[in-house]
MARKOL-983237 format. One record per atom (N, C-alpha, C, CB): x, y, z. Coordinates in steps of 0.001 Angstrom, whole numbers, plus 500000, padded with zeros to 6 digits. Atoms other than C-alpha are relative to their C-alpha. Last residue first. Glycine has a CB too. Layout:
! MARKOL-983237
XYZ
...
This chain:
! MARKOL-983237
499154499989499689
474600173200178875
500803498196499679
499722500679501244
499748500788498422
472714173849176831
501333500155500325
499714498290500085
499401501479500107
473529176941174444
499555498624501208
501709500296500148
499072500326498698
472132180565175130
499785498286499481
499244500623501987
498743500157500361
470514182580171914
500412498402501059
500926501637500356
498931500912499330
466832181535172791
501464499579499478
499373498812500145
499613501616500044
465152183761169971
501444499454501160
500545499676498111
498578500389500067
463893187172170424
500026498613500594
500982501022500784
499196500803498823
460533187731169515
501226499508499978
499446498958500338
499147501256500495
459584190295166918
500359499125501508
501645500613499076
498656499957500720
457209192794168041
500642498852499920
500900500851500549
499906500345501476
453501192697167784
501179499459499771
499836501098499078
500909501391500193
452176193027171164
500753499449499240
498522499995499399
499166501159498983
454789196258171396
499359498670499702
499832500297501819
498568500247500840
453394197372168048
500561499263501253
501051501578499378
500071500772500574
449863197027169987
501193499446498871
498993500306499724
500078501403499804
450663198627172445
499910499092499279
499311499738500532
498658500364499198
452341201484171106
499696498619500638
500417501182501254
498643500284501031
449871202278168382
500891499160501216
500995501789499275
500248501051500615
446841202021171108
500757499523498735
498845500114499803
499610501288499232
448660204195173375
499474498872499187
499391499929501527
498843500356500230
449176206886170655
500205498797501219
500960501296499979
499169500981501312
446151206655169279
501370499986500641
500109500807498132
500248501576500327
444510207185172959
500194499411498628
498606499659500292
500101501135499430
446263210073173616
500088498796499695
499295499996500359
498446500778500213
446210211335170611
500560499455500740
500983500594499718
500200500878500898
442117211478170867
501760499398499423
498956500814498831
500566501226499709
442497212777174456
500396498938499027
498589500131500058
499637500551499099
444461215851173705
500017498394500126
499395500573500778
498401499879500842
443092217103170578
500259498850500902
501268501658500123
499824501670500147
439060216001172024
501058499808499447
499007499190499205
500321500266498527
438734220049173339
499974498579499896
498597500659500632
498866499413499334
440119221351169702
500182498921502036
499432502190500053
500293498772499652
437591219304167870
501259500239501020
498472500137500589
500592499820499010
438553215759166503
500477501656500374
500321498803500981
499111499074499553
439047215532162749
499786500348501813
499734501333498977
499473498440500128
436838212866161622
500718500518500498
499420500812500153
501246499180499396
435502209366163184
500050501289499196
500104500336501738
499890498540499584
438161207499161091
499063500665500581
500237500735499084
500429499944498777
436877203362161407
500485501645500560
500649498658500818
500811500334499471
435970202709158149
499787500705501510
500167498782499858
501465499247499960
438314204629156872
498913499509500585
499487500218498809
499829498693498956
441408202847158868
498786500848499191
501885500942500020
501009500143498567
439703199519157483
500561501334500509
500281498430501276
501565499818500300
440949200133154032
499619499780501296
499219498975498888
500058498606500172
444620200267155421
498594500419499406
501168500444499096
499794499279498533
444016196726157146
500148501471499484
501511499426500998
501581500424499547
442020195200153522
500583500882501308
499343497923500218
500829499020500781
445747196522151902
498585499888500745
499919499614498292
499669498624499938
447405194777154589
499253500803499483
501034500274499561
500558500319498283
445662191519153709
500015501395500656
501192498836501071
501643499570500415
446058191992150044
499458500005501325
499026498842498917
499792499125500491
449976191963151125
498504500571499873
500829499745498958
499749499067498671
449807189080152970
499770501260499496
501517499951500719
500877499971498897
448459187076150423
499757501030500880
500280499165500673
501939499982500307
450123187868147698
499048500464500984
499319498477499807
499923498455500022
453549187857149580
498439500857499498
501329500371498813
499923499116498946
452702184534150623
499998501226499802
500899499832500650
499854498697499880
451514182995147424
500154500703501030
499266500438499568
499576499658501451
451666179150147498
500320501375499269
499050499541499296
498786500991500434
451692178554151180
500627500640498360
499242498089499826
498613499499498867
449870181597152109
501146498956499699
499567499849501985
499731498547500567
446912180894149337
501392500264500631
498779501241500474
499357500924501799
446502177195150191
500742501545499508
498078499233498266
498835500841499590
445879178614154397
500668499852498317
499439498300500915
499205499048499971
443323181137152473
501420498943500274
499514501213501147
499218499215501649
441272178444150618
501032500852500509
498834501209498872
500014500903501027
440857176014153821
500505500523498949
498853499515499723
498371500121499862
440505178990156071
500653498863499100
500417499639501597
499242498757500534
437050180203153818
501766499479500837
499032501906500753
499751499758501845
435641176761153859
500495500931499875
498891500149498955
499951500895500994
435622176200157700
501057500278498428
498476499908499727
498506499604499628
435065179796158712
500760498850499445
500317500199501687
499117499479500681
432009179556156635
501519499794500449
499626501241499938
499490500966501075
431083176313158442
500134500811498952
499120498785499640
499064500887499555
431502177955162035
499725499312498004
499471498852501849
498308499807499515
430110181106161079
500933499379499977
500285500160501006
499579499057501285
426802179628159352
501203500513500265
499058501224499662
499711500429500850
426047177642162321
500753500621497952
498936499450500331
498413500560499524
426801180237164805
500400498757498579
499877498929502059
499047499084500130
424257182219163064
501158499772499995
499935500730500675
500058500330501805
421608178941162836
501037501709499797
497569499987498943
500218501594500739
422157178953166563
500379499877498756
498568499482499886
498938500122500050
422158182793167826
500308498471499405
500439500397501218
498917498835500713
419068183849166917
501302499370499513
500505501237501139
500144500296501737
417140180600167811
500699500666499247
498735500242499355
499847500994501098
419275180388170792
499558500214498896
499549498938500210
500712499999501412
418466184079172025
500500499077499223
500085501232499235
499813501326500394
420471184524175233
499270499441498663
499597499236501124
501059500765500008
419265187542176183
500181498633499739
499191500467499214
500640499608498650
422249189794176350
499040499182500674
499359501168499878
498532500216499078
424194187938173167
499147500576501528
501795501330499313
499878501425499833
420646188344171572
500892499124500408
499841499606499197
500837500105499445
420799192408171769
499642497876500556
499065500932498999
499090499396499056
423980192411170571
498696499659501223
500604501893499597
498692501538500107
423068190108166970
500210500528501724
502141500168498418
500992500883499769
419752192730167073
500792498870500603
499166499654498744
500903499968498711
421628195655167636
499413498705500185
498829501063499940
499006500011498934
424376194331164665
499030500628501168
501487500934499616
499990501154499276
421963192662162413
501369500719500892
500168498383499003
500770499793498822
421507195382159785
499588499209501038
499117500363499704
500995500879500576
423476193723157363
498651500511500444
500220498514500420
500259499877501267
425818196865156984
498674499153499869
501204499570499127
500497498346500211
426365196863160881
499123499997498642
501500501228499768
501553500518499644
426879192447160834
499080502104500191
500110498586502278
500894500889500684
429869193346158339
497862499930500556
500964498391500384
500667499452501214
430730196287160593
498921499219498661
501184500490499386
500430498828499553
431190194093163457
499149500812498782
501259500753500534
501086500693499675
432626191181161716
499127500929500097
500070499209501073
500391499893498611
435661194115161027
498349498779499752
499698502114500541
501569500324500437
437594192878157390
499300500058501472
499749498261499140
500205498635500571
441260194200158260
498534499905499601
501025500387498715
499323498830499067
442424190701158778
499267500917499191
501830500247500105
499036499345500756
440296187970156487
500653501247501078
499234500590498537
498754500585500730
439355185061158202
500434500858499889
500069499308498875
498604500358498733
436853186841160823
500861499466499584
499846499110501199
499591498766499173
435094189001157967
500652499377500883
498945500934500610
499192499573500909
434875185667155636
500190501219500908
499484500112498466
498750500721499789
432969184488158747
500934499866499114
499816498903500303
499330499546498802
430643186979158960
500886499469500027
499523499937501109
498973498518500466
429570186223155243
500791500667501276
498873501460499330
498635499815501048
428887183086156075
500460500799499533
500088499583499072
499239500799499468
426744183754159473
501309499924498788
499136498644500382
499676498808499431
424569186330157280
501638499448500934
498465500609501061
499282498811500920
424225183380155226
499804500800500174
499965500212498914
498483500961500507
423190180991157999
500362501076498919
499742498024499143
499182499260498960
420914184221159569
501526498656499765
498927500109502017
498691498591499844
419310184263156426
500564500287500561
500003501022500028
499480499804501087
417739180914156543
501342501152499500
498897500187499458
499172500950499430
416682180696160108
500652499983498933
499523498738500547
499178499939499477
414839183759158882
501307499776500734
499666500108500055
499351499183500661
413110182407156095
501468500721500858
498889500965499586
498916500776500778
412218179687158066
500911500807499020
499315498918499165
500911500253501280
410456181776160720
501116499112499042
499399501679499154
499743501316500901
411597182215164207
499128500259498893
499633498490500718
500964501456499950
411168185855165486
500439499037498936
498283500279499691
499940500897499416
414265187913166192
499145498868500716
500485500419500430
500498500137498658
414195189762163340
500376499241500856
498989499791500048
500654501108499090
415830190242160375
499514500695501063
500946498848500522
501233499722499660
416195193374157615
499171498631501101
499298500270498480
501285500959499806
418504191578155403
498731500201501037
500559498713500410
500013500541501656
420399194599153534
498922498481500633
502241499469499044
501404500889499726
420023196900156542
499777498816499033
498632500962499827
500134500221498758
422647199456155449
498560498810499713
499803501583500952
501270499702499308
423564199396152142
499672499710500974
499170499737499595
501386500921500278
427026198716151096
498583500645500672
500235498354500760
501237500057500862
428974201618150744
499204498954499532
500238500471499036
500749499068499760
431503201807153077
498372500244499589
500712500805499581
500980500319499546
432327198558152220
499262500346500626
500051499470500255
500999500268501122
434166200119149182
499108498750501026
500892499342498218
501046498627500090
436672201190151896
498821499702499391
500546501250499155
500075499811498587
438312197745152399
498903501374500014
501681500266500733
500512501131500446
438254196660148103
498885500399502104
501597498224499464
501861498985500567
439744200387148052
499334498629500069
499716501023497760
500494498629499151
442397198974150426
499232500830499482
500960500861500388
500903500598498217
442511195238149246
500029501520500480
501218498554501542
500695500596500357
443581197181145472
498890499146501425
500878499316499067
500478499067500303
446278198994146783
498157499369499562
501075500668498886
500405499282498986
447624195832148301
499423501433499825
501001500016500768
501133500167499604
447119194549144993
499594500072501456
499734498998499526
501001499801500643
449307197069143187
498455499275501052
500417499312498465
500730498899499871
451669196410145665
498790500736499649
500521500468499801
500651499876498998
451893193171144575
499738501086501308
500313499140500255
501214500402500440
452427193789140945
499050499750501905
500334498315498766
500955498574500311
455199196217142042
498985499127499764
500360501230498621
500005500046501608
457082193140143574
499250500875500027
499583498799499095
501675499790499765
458063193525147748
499793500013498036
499403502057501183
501110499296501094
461478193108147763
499165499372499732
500332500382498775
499960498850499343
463481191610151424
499286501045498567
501770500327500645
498570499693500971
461530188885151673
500252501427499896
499887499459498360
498762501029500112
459384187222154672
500632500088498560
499492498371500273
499528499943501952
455659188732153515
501366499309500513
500299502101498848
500443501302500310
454961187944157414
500653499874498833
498532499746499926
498806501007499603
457348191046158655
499519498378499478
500256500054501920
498966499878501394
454554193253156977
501452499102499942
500536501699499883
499942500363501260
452351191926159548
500815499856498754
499435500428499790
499515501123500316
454016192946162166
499991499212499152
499870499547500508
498658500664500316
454620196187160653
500320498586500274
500956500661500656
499743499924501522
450711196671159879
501604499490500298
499717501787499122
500122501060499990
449422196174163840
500572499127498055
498416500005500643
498644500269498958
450515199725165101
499910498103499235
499548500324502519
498590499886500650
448518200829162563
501235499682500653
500211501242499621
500177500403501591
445118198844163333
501473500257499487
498745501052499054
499732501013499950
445876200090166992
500090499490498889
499433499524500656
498701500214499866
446343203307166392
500614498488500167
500309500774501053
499267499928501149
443188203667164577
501437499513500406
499949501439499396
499784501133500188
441392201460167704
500660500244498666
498859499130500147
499338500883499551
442446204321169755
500154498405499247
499489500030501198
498680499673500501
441282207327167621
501188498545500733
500394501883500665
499512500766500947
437987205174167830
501224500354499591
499238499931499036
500166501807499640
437853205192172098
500170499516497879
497479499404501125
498818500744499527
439010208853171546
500001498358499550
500024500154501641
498802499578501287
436218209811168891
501248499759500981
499945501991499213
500196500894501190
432992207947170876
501932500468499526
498272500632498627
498962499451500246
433778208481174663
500132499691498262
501119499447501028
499716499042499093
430284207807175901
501014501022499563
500396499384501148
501242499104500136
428926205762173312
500874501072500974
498228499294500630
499453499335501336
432651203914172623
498016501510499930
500234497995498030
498763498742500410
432985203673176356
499899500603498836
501466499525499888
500132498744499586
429444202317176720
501010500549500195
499369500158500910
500958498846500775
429529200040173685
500063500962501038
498289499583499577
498918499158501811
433299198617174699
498489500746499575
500852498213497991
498987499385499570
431447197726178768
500501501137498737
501042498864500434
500633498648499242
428545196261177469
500844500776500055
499483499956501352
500853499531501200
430252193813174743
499555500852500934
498905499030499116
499113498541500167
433309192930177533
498486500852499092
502011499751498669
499208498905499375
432148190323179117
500165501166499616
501030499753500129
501090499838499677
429466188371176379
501039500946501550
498852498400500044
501203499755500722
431782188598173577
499143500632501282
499332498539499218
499637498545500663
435170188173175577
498775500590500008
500633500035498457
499798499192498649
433619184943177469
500376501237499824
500969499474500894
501529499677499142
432739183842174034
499882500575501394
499219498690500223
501361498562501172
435882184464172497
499269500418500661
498784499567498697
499369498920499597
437616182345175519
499374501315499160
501535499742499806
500786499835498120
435440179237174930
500553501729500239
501126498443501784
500988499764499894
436342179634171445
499708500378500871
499501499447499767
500526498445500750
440217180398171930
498323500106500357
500237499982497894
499061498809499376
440456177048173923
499100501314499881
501580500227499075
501093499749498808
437569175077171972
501092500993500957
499339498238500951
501159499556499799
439867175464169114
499124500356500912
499621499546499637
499161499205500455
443317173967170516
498586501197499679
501074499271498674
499117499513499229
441652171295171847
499833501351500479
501063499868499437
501016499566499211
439604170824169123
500562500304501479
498885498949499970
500769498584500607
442737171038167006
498351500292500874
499631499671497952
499144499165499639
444705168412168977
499439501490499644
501275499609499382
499824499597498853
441951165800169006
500531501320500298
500626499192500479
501012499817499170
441052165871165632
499927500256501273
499452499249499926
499959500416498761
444086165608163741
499069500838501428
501477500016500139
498839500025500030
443269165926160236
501199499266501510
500047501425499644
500812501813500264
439612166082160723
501302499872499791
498633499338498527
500905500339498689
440248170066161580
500168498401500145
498203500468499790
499034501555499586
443287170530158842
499309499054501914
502429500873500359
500135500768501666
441606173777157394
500598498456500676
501401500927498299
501603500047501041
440581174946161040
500057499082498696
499578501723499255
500862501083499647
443719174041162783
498642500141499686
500075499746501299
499309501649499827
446257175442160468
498460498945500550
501647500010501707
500927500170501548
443973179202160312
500455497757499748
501225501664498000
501675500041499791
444269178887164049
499535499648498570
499223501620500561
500561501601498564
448123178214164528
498296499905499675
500219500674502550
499301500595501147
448917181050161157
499385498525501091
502093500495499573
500841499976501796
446707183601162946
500142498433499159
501097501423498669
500569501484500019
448488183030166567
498829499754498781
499258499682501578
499695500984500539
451142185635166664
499090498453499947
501122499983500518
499443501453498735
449238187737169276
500962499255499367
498710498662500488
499590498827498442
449065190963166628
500851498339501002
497579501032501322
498369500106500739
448371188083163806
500552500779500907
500348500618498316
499995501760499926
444940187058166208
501521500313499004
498171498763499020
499727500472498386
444358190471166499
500627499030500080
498925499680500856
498791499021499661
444306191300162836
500384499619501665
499455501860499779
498655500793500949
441841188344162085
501331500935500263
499649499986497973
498910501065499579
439747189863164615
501120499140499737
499640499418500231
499978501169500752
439203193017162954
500588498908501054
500891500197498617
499056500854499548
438110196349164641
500318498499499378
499659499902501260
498780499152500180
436273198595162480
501154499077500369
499985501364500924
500135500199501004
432913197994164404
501431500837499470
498599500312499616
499665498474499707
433765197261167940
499732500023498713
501484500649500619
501774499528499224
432447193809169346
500199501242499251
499651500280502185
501138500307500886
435323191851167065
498760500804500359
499673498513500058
């Protein structure tokens, strides 16, 4: 999520644990114990990600910019076959191709939002406590949907130094009415998708994919120069390989009791 480009919703199907998380969000009050649990887990663990690693991934990706993103291309494509194993039949319908074509100009076409679009700060005002809950809900349609990077989202809003800067500092007021807006988009957006996967899987999955092949523009740096060949296939080809390994099918407990 710290990397712009990178999607957590793709991660989280990488691990196999998409379908466990989106479950215990829409079906929170459902059984309460087991899903906060289950929730506070991951959370707690996010947040130790977030505030661990966020120095570290900006000064590799400043330092080493076009490896460190040829690595998160390979990853993104290393992360499409498991996916494609979700759909679960063996033909794919032309209409839903179509709309995996469709989630991948839907993925690019967020190239072109306008940078800076709310222009916050990190002084209190009401306006601001305002916009940082619907900056919050739109972040959290970027962590439902695979292939949708948070990152970039909070890039476009112009809230990604400021959002990075207030992870360093601690910045309740910042972070507060942000988290709130996250946590009760995420809410309402797994709620509609979970209904979607039951009733349209191939649908689903498919527009999902398409949003993961729209994220490889997002995150192409360009052609790397003769003296970054090396490096930059390098690091796509370890970040394909791990992450297809991550990905791969698990083999099922042939062996009988005894």
């Amino acid at each position: 999520m710290l990397v712009p480009g990178a999607s957590g919703g793709t991660m989280a199907i990488i691990l196999g644990i998409y379908d466990e998380l989106i479950h215990a969000v829409s079906s929170f009050r459902k059984q309460l114990k087991e899903n906060m649990i289950l929730l506070g887990t991951y959370g707690i663990a996010g947040i130790l990600g977030i505030v661990i690693f966020s120095r570290p991934l900006l000064t590799a990706v400043t330092l080493w910019p076009k490896p460190m993103l040829f690595f998160f291309l390979g990853a993104i494509l290393g992360s499409i076959p498991p996916l494609y194993r979700k759909v679960k039949v063996s033909k794919i319908k032309p209409v839903n191709i179509l709309v995996a074509m469709i989630g991948a100009v839907l993925g690019i076409c967020t190239l072109y939002l306008p940078e800076g679009i709310f222009e916050l700060s990190t002084d209190f005002d009401l306006y601001s406590f305002t916009m940082l809950i619907v900056a919050g809900i739109i972040i959290a349609v970027a962590l439902i949907l695979p292939g949708i990077s948070a990152s970039y989202i909070l890039l476009m809003l112009g809230m990604y130094d400021l959002t990075l800067v207030a992870i360093k500092e601690m910045d309740l007021l910042y972070l507060i009415p942000l988290a709130i807006g996250v946590l009760g988009g995420t809410f309402l957006t797994a709620g509609i998708l979970e209904q979607e996967m039951r009733r349209h899987p191939q649908f689903t999955y498919m527009l999902i994919i398409g949003f993961m092949l729209g994220s490889l523009v997002q995150v192409y740096p360009g052609f790397p120069l003769p003296s970054e060949m090396i490096p930059c296939l390098l690091t796509f080809s370890i970040g394909f390989g791990l992450i297809l390994w991550i990905g791969r099918p698990k083999k099922k407990n042939q062996e009988k009791p005894d």
